[in-house]
Structure formats: C-alpha cells, structure tokens
C-alpha positions as CSV (number, residue, x, y, z in Angstrom):
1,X,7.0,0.1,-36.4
2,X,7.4,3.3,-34.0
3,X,7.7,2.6,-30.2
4,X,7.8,6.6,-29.5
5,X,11.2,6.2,-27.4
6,X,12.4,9.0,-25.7
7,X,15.0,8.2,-23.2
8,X,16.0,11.1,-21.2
9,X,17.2,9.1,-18.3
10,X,20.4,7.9,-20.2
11,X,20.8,11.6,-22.3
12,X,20.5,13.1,-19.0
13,X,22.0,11.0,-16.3
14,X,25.8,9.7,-17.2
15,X,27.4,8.2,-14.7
16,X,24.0,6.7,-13.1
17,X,24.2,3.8,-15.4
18,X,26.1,1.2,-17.4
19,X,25.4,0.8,-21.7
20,X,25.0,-2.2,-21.8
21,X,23.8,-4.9,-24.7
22,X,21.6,-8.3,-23.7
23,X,22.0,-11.6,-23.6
24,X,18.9,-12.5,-26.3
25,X,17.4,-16.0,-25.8
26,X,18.0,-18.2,-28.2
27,X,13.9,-20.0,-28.3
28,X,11.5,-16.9,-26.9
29,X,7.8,-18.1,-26.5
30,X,5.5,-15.8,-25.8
31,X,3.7,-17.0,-22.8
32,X,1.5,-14.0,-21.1
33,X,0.4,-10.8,-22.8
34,X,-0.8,-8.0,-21.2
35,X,-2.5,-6.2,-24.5
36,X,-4.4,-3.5,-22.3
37,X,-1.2,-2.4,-20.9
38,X,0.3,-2.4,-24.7
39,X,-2.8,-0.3,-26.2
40,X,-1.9,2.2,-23.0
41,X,1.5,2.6,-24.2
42,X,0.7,3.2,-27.5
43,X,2.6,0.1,-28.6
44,X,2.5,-1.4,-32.1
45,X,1.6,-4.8,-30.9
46,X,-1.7,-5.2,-31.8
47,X,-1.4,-6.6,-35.2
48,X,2.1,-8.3,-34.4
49,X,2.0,-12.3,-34.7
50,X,3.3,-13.9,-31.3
51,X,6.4,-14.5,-32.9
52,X,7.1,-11.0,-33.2
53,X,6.0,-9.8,-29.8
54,X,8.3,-12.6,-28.5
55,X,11.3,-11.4,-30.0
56,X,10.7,-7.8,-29.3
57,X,9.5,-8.5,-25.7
58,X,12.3,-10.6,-24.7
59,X,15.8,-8.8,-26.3
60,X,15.6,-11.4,-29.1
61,X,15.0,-8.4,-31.2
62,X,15.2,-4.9,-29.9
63,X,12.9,-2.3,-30.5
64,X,13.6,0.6,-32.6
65,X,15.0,3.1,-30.8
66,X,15.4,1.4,-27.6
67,X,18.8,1.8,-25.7
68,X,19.8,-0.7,-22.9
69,X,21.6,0.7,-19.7
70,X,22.0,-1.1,-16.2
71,X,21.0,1.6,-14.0
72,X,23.3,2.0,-10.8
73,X,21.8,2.8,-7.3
74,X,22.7,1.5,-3.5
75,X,20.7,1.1,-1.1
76,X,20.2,0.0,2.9
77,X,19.1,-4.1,2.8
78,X,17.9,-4.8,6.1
79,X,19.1,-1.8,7.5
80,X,23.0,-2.5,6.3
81,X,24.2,0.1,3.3
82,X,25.6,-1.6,0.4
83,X,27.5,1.4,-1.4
84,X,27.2,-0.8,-5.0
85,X,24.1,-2.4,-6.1
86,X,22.4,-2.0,-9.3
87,X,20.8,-3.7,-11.8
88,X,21.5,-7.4,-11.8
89,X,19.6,-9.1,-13.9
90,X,17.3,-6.3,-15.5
91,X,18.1,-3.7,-18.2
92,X,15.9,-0.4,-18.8
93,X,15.4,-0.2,-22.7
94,X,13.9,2.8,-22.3
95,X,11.4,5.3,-22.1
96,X,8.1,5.7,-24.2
97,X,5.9,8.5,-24.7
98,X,2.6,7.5,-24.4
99,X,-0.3,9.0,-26.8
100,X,-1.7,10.8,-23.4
101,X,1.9,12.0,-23.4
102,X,2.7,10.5,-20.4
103,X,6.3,8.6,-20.0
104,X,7.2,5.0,-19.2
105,X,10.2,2.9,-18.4
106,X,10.2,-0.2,-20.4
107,X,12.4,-2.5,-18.6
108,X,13.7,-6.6,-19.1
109,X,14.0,-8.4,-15.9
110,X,16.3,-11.7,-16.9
111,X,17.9,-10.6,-20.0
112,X,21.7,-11.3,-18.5
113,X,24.5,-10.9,-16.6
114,X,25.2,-7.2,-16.3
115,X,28.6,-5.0,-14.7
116,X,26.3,-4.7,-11.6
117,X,25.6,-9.0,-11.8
118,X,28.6,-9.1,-9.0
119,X,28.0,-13.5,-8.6
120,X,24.7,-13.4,-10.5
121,X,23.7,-15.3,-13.6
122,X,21.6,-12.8,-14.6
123,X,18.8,-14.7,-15.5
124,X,15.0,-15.3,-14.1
125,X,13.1,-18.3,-13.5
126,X,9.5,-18.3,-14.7
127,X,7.6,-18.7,-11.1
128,X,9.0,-15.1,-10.4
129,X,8.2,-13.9,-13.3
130,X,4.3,-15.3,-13.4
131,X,4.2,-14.2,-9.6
132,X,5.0,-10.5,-10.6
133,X,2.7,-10.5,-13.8
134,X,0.3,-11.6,-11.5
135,X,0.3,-9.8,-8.5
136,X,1.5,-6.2,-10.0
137,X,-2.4,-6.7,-12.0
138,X,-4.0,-7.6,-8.8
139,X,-2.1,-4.4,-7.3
140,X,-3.4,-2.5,-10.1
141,X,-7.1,-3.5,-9.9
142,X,-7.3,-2.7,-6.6
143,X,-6.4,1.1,-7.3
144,X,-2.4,0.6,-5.6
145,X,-0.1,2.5,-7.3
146,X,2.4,-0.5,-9.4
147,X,5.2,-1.3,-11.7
148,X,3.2,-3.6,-14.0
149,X,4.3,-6.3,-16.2
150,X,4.0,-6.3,-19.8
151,X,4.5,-9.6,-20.8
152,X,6.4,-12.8,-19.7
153,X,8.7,-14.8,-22.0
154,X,10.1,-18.1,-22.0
155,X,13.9,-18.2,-23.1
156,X,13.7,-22.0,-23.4
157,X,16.7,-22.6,-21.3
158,X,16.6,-23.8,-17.6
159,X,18.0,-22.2,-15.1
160,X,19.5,-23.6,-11.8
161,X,17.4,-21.9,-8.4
162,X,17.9,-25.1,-5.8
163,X,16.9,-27.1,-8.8
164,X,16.3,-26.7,-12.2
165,X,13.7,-24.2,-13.8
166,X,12.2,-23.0,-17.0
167,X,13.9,-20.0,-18.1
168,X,12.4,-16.3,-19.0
169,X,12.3,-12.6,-19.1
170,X,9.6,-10.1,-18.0
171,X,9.2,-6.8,-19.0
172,X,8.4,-4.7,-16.5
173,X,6.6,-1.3,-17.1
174,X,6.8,1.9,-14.3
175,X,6.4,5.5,-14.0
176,X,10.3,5.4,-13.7
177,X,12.9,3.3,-11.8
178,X,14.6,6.0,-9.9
179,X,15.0,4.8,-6.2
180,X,16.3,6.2,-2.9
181,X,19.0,3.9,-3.7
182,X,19.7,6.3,-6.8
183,X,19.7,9.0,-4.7
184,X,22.5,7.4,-2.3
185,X,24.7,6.2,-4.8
186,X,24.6,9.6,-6.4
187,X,25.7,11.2,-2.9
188,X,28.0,8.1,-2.0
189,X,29.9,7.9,-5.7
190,X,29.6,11.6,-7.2
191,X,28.9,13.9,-4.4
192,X,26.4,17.2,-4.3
193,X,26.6,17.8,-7.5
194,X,25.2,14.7,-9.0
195,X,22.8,14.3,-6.4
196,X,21.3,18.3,-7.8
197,X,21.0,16.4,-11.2
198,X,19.2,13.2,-10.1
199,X,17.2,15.5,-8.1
200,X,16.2,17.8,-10.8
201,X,15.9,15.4,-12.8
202,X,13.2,13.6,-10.4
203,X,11.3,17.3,-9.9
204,X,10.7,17.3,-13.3
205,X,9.5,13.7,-14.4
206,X,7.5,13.1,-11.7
207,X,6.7,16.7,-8.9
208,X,7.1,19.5,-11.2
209,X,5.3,21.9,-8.7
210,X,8.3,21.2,-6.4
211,X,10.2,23.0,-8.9
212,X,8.5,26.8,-7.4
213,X,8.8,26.1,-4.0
214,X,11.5,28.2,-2.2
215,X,13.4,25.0,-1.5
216,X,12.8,22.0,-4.2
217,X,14.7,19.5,-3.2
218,X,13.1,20.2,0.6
219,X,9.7,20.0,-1.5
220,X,10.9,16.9,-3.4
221,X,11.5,14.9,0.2
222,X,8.2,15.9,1.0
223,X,6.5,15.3,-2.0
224,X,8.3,11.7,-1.8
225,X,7.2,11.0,1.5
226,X,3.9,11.8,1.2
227,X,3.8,9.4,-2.0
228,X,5.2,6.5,-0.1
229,X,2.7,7.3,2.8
230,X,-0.5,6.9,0.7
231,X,1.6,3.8,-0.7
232,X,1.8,1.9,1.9
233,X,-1.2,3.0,3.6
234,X,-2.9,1.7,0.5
235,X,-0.7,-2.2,1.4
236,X,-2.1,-2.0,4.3
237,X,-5.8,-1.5,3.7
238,X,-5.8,-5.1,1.5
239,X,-3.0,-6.5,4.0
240,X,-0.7,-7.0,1.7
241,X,3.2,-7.5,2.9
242,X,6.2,-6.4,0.4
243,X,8.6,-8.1,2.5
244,X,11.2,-6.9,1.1
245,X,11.5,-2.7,2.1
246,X,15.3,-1.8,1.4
247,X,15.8,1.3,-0.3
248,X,16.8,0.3,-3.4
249,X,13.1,-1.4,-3.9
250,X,11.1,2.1,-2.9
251,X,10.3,4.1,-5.7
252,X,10.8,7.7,-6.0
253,X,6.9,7.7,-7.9
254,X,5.6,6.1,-5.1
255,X,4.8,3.1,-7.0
256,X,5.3,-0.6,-5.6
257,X,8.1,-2.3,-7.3
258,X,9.7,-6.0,-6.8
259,X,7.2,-8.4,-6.4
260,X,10.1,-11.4,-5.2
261,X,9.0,-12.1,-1.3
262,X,5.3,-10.6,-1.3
263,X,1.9,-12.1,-0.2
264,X,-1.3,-11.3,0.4
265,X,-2.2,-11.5,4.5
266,X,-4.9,-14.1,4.9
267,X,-5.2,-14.6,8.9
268,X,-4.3,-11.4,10.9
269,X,-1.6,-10.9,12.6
270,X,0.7,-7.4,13.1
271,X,3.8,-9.6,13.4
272,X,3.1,-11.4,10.1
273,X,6.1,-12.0,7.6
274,X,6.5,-14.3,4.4
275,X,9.8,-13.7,3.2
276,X,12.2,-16.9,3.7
277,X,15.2,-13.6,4.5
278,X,13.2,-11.5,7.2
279,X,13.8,-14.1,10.1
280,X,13.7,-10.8,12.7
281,X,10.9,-9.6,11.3
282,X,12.3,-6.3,10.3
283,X,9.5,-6.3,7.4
284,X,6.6,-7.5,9.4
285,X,3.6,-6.5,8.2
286,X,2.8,-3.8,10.9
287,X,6.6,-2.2,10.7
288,X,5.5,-1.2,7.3
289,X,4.9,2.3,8.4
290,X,7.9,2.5,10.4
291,X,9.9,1.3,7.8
292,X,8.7,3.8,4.9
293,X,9.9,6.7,7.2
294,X,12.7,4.6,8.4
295,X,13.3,5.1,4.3
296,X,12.6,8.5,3.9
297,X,15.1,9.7,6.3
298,X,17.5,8.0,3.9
299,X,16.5,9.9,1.2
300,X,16.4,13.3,3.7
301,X,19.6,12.2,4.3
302,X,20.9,11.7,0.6
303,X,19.2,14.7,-0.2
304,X,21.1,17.1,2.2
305,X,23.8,18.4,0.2
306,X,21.9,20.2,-2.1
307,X,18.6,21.0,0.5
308,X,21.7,22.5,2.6
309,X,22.8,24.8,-0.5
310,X,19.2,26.3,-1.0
311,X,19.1,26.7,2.6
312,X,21.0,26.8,5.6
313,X,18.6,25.8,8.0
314,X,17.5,23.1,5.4
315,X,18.3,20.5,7.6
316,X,16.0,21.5,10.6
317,X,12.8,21.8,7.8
318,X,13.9,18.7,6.6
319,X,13.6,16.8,10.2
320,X,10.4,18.9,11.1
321,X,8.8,17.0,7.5
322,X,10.0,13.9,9.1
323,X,9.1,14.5,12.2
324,X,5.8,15.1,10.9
325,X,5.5,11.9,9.4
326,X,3.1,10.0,11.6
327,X,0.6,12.2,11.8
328,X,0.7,12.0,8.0
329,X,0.4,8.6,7.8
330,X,-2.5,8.2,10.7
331,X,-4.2,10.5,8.3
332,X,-4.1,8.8,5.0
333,X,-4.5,5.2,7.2
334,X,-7.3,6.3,9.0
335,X,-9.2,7.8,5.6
336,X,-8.8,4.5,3.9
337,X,-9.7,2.8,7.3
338,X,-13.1,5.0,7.3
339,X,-13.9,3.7,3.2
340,X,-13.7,0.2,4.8
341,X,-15.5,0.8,7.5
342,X,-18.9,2.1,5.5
343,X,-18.1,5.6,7.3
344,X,-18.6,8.7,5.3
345,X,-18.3,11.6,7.9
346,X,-15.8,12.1,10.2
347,X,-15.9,11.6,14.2
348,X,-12.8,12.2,16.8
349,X,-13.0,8.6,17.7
350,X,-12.4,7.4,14.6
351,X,-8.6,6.5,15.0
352,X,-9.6,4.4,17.9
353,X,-12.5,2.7,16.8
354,X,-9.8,1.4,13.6
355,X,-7.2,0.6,16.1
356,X,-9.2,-1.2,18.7
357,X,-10.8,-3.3,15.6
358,X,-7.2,-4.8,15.0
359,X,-6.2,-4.8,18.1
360,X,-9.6,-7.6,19.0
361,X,-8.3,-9.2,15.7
362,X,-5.2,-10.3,16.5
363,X,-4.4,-13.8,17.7
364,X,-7.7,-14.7,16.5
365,X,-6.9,-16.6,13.1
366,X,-9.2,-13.6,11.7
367,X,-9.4,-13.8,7.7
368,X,-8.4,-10.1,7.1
369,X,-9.8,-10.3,3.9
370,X,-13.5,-11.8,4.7
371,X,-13.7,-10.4,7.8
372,X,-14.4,-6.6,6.3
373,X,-16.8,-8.5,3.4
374,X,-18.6,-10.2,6.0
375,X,-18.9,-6.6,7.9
376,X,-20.7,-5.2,5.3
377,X,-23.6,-7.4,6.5
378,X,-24.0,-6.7,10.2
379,X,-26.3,-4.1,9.8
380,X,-29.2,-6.9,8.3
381,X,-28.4,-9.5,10.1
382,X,-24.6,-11.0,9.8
383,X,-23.2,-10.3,13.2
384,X,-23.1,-14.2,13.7
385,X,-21.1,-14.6,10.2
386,X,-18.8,-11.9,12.2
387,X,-18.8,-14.1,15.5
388,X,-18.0,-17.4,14.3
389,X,-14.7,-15.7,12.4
390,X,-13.2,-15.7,15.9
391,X,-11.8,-18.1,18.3
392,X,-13.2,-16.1,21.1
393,X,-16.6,-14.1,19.8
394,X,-16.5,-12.1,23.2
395,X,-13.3,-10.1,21.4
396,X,-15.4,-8.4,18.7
397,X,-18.9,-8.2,20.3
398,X,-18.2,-5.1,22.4
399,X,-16.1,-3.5,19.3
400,X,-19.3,-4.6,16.8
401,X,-21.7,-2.5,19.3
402,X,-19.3,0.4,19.3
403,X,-19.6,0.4,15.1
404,X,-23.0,0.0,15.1
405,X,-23.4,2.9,17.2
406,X,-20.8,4.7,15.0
407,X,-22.5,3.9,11.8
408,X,-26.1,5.3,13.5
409,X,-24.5,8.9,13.3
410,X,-23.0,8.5,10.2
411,X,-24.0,11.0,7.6
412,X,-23.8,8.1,5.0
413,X,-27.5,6.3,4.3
414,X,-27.6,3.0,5.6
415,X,-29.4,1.6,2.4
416,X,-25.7,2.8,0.5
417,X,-23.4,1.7,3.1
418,X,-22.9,-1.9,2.1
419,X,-22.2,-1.5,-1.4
420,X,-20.0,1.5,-0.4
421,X,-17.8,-1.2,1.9
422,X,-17.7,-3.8,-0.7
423,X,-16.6,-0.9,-3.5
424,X,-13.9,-0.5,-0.5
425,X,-13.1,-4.4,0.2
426,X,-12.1,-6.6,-2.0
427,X,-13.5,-10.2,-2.1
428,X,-10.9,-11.5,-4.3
429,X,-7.1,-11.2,-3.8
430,X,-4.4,-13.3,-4.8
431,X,-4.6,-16.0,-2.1
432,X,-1.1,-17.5,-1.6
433,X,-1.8,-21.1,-2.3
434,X,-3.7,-20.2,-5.3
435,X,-1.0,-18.4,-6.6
436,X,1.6,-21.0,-5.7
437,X,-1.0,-23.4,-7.0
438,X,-0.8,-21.5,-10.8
439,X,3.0,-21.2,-10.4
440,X,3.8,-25.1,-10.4
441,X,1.0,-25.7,-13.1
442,X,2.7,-23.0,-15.1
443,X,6.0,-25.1,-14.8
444,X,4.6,-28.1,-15.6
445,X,2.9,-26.6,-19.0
446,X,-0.3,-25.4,-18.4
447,X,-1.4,-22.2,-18.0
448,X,-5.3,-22.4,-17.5
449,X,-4.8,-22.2,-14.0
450,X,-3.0,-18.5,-13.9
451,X,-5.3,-17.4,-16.6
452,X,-7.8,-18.2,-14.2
453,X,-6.5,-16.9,-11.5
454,X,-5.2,-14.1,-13.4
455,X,-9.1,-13.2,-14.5
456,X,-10.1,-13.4,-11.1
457,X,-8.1,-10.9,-9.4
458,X,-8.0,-8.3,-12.0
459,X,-12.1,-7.8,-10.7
460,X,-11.3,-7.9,-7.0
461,X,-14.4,-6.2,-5.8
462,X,-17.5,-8.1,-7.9
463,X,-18.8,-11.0,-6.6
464,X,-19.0,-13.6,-9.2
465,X,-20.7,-17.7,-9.3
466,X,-18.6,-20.4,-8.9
467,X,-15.6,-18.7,-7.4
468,X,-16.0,-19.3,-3.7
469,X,-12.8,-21.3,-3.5
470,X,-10.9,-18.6,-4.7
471,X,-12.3,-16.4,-1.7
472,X,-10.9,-18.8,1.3
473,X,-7.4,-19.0,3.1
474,X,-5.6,-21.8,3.0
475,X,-7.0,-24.6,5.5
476,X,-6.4,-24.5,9.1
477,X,-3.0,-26.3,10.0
478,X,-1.0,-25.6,6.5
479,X,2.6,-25.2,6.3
480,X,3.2,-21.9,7.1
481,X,3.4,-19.8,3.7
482,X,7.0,-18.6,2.7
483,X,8.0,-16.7,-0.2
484,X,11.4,-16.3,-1.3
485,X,13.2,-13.2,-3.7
486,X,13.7,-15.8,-6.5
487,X,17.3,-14.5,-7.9
C-alpha cells in the first residue's frame, strides 16, 4: 500500500522540529471521510474497509513511510510574542506527492501530548474537529484558499473541555504548515543562518520564481504578502471572521488554517467578533486587513537578517513593499467587490461606490449574505426585497440609484449580470446555528444533520428546493454567537 511520502521538511529542516511518536487511540471509528480529497492525493483508500482507514487515519496504524515530527514555530498572540509555541496537540506525518506531482502535508490534530504540549493534554474534542471538517469544505467550495480536512476519527475516549466530550483526531491536509511563526522562531532560536534555510526552503516549495529575483528573500516577503492579501480579501468577500490572526495561524501558502474561533458574518457589522478570547476586538472583522499587514511586518521583520545580507538597503525595499500594502489590498478588495457587484468594467468611482455600500449597511441588522443575493434582483424588480432588509430603507435608496446608474454603463449585458452576481455570491454558507446545531447532534450520535449540512455548503452558489432554512440568520433577539478555540 504506497502513500508516495516524501518528507523534505524533516530531511531538510533539523532543529525546526521535534521526532516524535503518537499517542494511538485505543477504539478509532471512522466517522467522516472526505474520499474526493483522498483520490486527489493519490491515496490507497479507496478499496480500504473503514476499519483500515480508521487505523491509518488516526495513528492507530501509521502509514508506510510516514515520519511524525512536532514542528516548532512562535508567534505574536494578540500582539504579545511568545518565543516557544509549537505543535501541541498536532503531529505532521508527512509529505505526499500527489499523482499531479504536487506536495501535501498530512497532518493529525489530537494524536497526544507533544514536547511543545507545555500544560496540554494533547488531545481534541470532536465539535472542533467536525467544525473544521466542515467549514475548511465550505472554504473550499467557495474558491478560498484552505487547509482541508481529511477525515475525522473518534478515539472512543472522553475528554474533559468544561465538561466531558467524545474524543478524536482529524487529519488535516495543506500546501504546507510553515508559518511566520516558523520564520520567528528560526530568527529568535537559531539566528540568520537558519532563518536563510527556512527561507530557501519556502522559495522553493511554494515561490520558486522568487528564487531569480536579485533579492529572494525581499521577493519571498512580497510574494507572501501578496498571498495573504488575496486571502483575506477573499474572507472578506463571504464575511467570514478567523478570529483568531496571530502569526503562528498565517500560512506562508497563503492558505487559511485553524478553524477554532471562526464564523460566518450573518448581520453586518465592521466591529463584529465571535471568538469567546478577542474581548478588545483586536480580530474584528474589519481589522482583518490591518491585521494581515500588521503580520507581514513580522515576517519583514524575521526575514531581515538574511534580506540585509543580499542587500544593504534591503530594509528600506522591504518597508517601501509594506508601505505599499494598502494599495494592494484596495486592489484585490475592490476586484472581488466589482464580481459581486455584477460590474465587469472598471470606473474611478468604484472604490467608493463599495465603500459607501457598507458604510449604509452598518447598524442596520443587514444579512450580509442575502443582501448581495437579493441585489442581483433589483434590476427586474427586487428593490423592495432590498428595502425591507433594513431598519431604515432611506439608508440604501440613494446608494441603490447610484448602482443602478453604475450598472447602466457597465460594459457587462444586463441579461448576464444576475447570474454573473449569483456565480459571485453565495446563497449558502455555513450559518452559525446550523453548524452548532450539527455539532451537538454529532455528540449525541447522529450524524445526518452534518451530512446535511455538510452537502449543502460544499454547492454554495446553486439554489436548490427545500433548503430555505438553511439560507436565514439566526432569529432576531438570539444569544449573541460565540465561538471558542476548543483546546
């Protein structure tokens, strides 16, 4: 049975990580199985009975050729460096070539205590571990770069989180795990040096046009940055909220990673945050940009050494990239603004037409979601649907003329523009008392709900019968929705 393991991260990187062996559950029970994701990966899984895959997919067994390390990074949480993090609970197993030829990490998330565990048991509960399953496929469906999950596996033990839970171990699946956190521990712990590795190291996995520019490591910070900027431009299309930005959870792929305190936005607001931890708001949902060049300039900063060594006046390019960073971002924002906004050509007002649309939005109890689905249907006759969205129609009549006069020059027919807006916005996203609705099912033993749910948000876009519940916030007056980082 060949997994195609090639792991270059622990031939290559000593010193970045920890060998380490797993804690193996003693009952694994397969419970979700992404088999796409498998047949991507080239994995023999197909034929495997759900025995097998449980074994294999949880540490019970380990994989041929697989080698577990704890990889070792820092990273700023909440803006406070923690020299010494690593990985806790989680152990990379390795890295698979794919039959494209493209590589994967194969990572467990719950599989023990490791040397980086510091008070932790190690372990997982299974609400986490559905919630990242679930939303890393809803991430994926709507075209946003993700980690994904592989599988989820119950280790028939419980494990204490303010209570008692069912036990298990996902693994995760990513372009790689190498963090700005790597990057800082590299600089904090080994010095220039190491940091050239790691950094070479990055060039070639994942930007190896970087490699020819006069500077790489200058080319690798930009190359980085603009990754993360089409990142989170993309979160903030479907107005979804990490919650949860420290370096140690920003990818150097530019993939999202660590689904703990996440959520969908239903009603707008800039100042919206879901994480139980955020209580300044630090992770809002409109300090998202800030934050991701807030997080560059960590990695510009771990990064200096060597940019220095190529270059004396490395430093000074280096701050003119980040200094250039918002007008990067506006420019990714604004052309994933335009997609949702049925607009094919490109006007100077543009920015502002985007801007002043949130800007009547908020403190309106606005569905973000609905509200671009419902737009769509202006044009023939919807402006009242749009009207009755908000508490005060007077906010968004003067900004629908302004669209409507927009759309009139637009170089896009007006018999494609609403199926161009609803290929843009989804109708379906993993509504957060849905998902917490599937979680405490899945607890209590029954999984039709996720699978359900599941289904639903892995077609965000298609309208389908007998769904409509699945497309509505939660009801007027609710508790207020708080997520929580589930270690």
């Amino acid at each position: 049975m060949s997994w195609n393991f090639d792991n270059s991260y622990a031939r290559e990187l000593e010193g970045l990580y920890a060998p380490w062996q797993l804690d193996p559950p003693e009952d694994p029970q397969l419970l979700a199985f992404n088999r796409a994701l498998a047949d991507r990966l080239g994995l023999p899984l197909g034929e495997a009975s759900d025995d097998e895959r449980a074994r294999l997919l949880s540490g019970a067994a380990l994989p041929p050729g697989a080698e577990p390390i704890a990889l070792a990074y820092s990273g700023h949480q909440f803006g406070h460096f923690s020299p010494q993090l690593g990985d806790g609970r989680a152990l990379l197993l390795g890295e698979v070539i794919a039959p494209d030829g493209q590589r994967f990490d194969l990572q467990l998330k719950g599989s023990g205590r490791t040397p980086f565990s510091r008070n932790g048991d190690g372990k997982l509960v299974l609400g986490p571990a559905l919630r990242e399953y679930l939303v890393s496929e809803a991430m994926a469906a709507l075209g946003i770069r993700t980690t994904r999950a592989l599988s989820v596996v119950t280790t028939g033990e419980r494990v204490f989180r303010q209570g008692f839970h069912p036990g298990a171990v996902l693994l995760r699946v990513g372009a790689s795990h190498l963090r700005v956190g790597s990057f800082e521990y590299a600089v904090a712990h080994h010095g220039a040096e190491q940091v050239r590795k790691l950094a070479d190291y990055a060039i070639a996995r994942h930007y190896p046009a970087a490699a020819e520019a006069p500077n790489p490591y200058l080319a690798l910070l930009e190359s980085v940055m603009d990754a993360q900027i089409a990142l989170v431009a993309s979160w903030m299309h479907v107005g979804f909220i990490h919650g949860v930005m420290n370096t140690d959870n920003v990818t150097i792929s530019g993939e999202t990673i660590d689904f703990g305190p996440c959520a969908f936005m239903d009603r707008y607001s800039a100042e919206t945050v879901y994480s139980s931890i955020d209580e300044g708001g630090r992770y809002a949902y409109a300090n998202q940009p800030n934050i991701c060049r807030w997080n560059m300039a960590r990695l510009g900063s771990a990064l200096a050494p060597v940019i220095v060594e190529e270059d004396k006046d490395g430093i000074d390019a280096a701050n003119a990239l980040l200094g250039a960073f918002p007008s990067r971002y506006h420019a990714a924002w604004l052309a994933g603004m335009r997609r949702k906004l049925g607009l094919a050509g490109e006007q100077e007002g543009d920015l502002d037409l985007a801007a002043q649309l949130l800007m009547a939005m908020e403190g309106q109890q606005v569905d973000f979601t609905l509200f671009f689905r419902n737009l769509a249907r202006v044009p023939d006759g919807g402006r009242q649907e749009i009207a009755a969205m908000f508490g005060d129609p007077a906010r968004i009549a003067a900004w629908l003329d302004h669209w409507l006069e927009r759309i009139a020059t637009d170089e896009m027919p007006a018999s494609k523009r609403e199926a161009a807006m609803n290929a843009a916005n989804p109708l379906y996203v993993s509504r957060n008392q849905k998902v917490e609705e599937a979680l405490k099912a899945a607890e209590e033993g029954d999984m039709a709900p996720f699978e359900k749910l599941l289904d639903i948000v892995r077609n965000p876009f298609e309208e389908r019968a007998g769904l409509y519940d699945y497309t509505l916030p939660a009801p007027a007056g609710s508790p207020a929705y708080v997520t929580y980082c589930g270690t």
